[in-house]
N, C-alpha and C positions, 0 to 999 in steps of 0.2 A: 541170796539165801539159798540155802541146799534146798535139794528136792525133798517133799516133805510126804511120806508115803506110810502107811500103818498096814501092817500082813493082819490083818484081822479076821478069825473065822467068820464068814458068812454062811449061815446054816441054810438048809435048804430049805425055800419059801412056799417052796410048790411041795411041803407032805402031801401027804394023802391027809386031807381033812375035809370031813362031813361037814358041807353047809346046808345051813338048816334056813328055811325061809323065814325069813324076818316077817313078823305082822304091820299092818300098813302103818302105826306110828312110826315104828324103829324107824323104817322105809324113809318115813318124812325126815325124821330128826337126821338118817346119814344124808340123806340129800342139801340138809340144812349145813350138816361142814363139812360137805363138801363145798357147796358156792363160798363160805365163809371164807376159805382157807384159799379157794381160786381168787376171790379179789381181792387179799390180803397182799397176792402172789403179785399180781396184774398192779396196783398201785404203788406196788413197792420197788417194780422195776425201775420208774423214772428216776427214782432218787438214789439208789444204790451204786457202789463202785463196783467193779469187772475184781471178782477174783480173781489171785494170782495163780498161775499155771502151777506152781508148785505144788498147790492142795488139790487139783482136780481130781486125782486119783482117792481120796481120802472123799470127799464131796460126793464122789459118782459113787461111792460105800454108803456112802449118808441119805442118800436120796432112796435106793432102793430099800433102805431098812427102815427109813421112813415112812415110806408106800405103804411095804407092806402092813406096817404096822395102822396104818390108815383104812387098811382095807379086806384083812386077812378077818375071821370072825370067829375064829378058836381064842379064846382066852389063854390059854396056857401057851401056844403057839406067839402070840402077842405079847404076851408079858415077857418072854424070851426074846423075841429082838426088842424091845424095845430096853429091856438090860445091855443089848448089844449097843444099839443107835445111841445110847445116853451114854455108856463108857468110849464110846469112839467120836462124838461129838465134844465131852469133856478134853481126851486127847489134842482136839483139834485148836478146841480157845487155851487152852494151857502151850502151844508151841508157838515160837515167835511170828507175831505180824498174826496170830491166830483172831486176837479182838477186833481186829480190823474188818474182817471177812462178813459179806451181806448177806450170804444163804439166800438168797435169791432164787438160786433153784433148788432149793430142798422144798416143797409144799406143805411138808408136815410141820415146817418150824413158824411159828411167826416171828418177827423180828421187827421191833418197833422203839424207834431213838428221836431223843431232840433235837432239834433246830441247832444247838448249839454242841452238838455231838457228846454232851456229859455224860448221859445216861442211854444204854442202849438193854433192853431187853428181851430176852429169846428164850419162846416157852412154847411148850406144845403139849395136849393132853393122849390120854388112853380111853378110849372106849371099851367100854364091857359088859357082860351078859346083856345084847344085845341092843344097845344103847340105855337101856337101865341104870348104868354107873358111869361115874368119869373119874379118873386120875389127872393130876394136874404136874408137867414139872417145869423145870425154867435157871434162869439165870439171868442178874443183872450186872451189868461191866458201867462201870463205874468210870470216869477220868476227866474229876473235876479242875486239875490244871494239867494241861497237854503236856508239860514237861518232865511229871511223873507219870511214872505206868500206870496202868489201868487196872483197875481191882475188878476179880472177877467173886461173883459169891451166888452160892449155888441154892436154889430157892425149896423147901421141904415142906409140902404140904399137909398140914393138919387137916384130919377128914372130922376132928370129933371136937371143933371150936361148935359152939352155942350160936343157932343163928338168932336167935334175941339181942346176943351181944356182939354183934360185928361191927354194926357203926360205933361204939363205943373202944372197941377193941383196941390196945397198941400192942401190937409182933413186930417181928422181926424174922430172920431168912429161916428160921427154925420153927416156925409156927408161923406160917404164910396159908391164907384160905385157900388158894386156890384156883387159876384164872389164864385165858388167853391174852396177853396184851395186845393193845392193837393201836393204841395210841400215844405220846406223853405231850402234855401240856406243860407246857416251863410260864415263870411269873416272878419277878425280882422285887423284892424290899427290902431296905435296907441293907442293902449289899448281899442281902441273901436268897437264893435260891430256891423258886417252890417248885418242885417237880408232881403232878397229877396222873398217873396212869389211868388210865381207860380200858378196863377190862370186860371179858367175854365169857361165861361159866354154865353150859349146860347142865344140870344137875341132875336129871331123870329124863324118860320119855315123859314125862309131865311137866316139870317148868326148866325154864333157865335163867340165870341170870346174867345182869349188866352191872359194872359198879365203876366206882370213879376213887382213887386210891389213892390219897398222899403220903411221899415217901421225904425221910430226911436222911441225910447221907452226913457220917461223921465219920472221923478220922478210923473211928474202931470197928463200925458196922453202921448198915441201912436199918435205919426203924420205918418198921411200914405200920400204915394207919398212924395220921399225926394229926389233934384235933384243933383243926385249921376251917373246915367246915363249919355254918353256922347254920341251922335248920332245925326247925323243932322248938327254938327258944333253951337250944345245948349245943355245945360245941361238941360235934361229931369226928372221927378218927378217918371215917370213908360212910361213902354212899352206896347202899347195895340194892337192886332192883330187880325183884323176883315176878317170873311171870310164867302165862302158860305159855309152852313150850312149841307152839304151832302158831303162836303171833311172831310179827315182827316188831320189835320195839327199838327206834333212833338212839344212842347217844354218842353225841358229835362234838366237836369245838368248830364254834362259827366264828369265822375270821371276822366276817362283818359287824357283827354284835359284840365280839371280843369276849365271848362269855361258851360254856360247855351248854349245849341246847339237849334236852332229851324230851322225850315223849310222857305225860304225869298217867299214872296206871290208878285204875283205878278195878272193882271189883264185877264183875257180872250180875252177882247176888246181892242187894240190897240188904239182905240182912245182918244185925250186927253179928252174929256167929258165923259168920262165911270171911270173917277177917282175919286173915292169915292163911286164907286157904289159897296159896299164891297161883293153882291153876286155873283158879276164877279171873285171875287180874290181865288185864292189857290194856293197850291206849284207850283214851277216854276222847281227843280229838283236842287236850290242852295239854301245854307244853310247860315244863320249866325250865329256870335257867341257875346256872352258877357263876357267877360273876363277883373277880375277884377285887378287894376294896385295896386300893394304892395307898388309902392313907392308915390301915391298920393290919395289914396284913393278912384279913381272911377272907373266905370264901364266900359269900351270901347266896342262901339258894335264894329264887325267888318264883312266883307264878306269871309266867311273859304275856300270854293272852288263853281264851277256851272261845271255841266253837259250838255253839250248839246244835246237840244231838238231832 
């Protein structure tokens, strides 16, 4: 393959820009992805291939305009490279052997694929007014038989969906909430494929969220949220789980149990008007689970065990 090299303007990262002190949430919440995005980085080395020399140059563009955008604290500053990083990252999966590439050392990307290599997804958000806001953007590459190419489709996040209505929701790459992936779960019935994302969604210096996201994949597009969940006593599209923003809250797939384990939140305030107020909520010290049924194809939440307080 030719060397693969893009002249891209890289604008100067070191303006002259006024940093203002963060007050001690912001402080917490950057400290928070940062580690997120550090062992994203650290557990994904094991499993990832050695890019090839060809892209290094194009990569070593990627990483700095990634940084900065991770770390710079002008808003208008950021949103300009991060125009840049996203049109030179697109560049880079659009040229041959480009799907293939791990980003392994870009920090800012997270990059998270199945066991069976079908689905690989790479998303990374925006911070702004000082961790106050989050932008979300991404891509999933697609290559349900290895002998055809790989579809890439580029993920556009809707900031003004209904959060009443998300577990019911079905979108697609045009109305996507929003989200870091960080894991996928695959599950076969019937000769078909269940793909589970595992996502990561800051939302303010006051909560964030977790959610658990099933995606179907059709010849024409990916529909995300697919109501394959059962919880509630309704079949749900995805699982979303909002909390205050200075907890840490699990959600995993345990090999052991064969099921998605998370942490059950519950509220701080007993009262029934403090329901919804998602900065009241964090672990409770019980746990549920998602465990998927082989003989009908969905998802059952369940409550695995509680601790008491």
């Amino acid at each position: 393959m030719q060397g693969f090299f893009i002249r891209y303007p890289l604008r100067n990262v070191d303006q002259h820009v006024t940093m203002k002190m963060l007050d001690l949430r912001s402080m917490k919440m950057i400290s928070q992805i940062a580690c997120f995005f550090f062992f994203l980085l650290i557990s994904f080395q094991g499993t990832c291939t050695p890019d090839t020399l060809a892209f290094k140059p194009a990569i070593s563009r990627l990483i700095i305009l990634g940084d900065s955008v991770l770390t710079l604290r002008e808003d208008g500053i950021k949103d300009s490279l991060n125009q840049e990083f996203s049109k030179l990252l697109d560049s880079i999966l659009y040229a041959p052997e480009g799907t293939k590439l791990s980003f392994h050392q870009v920090k800012s990307l997270s990059v998270a694929q199945d066991p069976s290599k079908k689905v690989k997804a790479i998303t990374w958000m925006l911070s702004k007014k000082n961790g106050s806001e989050f932008q979300y953007f991404g891509y999933l590459i697609t290559q349900l038989d290895p002998k055809n190419p790989a579809i890439i489709t580029r993920l556009n996040q809707n900031k003004e969906l209904n959060r009443d209505e998300l577990e019911y929701l079905k979108s697609d790459s045009s109305n996507w909430m929003g989200c870091i992936y960080y894991s996928i779960v695959t599950d076969r019935y019937k000769k078909k494929d269940y793909f589970l994302l595992l996502g990561w969604a800051p939302q303010s210096q006051f909560t964030t969220r977790k959610l658990v996201e099933p995606i179907n994949i059709t010849p024409t597009k990916i529909n995300i949220g697919v109501p394959v969940i059962k919880a509630g006593g309704k079949a749900k599209t995805r699982l979303v789980f909002e909390f205050n923003a200075q907890v840490s809250v699990s959600l995993r797939y345990n090999k052991d149990k064969k099921m998605i384990v998370m942490d059950h939140l519950s509220s701080s305030d007993p009262r029934p008007e403090s329901k919804g107020m998602y900065q009241l909520y964090g672990p409770d010290l019980s746990y549920d689970g998602l465990k998927f049924e082989k003989d009908s194809g969905f998802y059952s939440a369940i409550l695995m065990f509680a601790t008491n307080n």
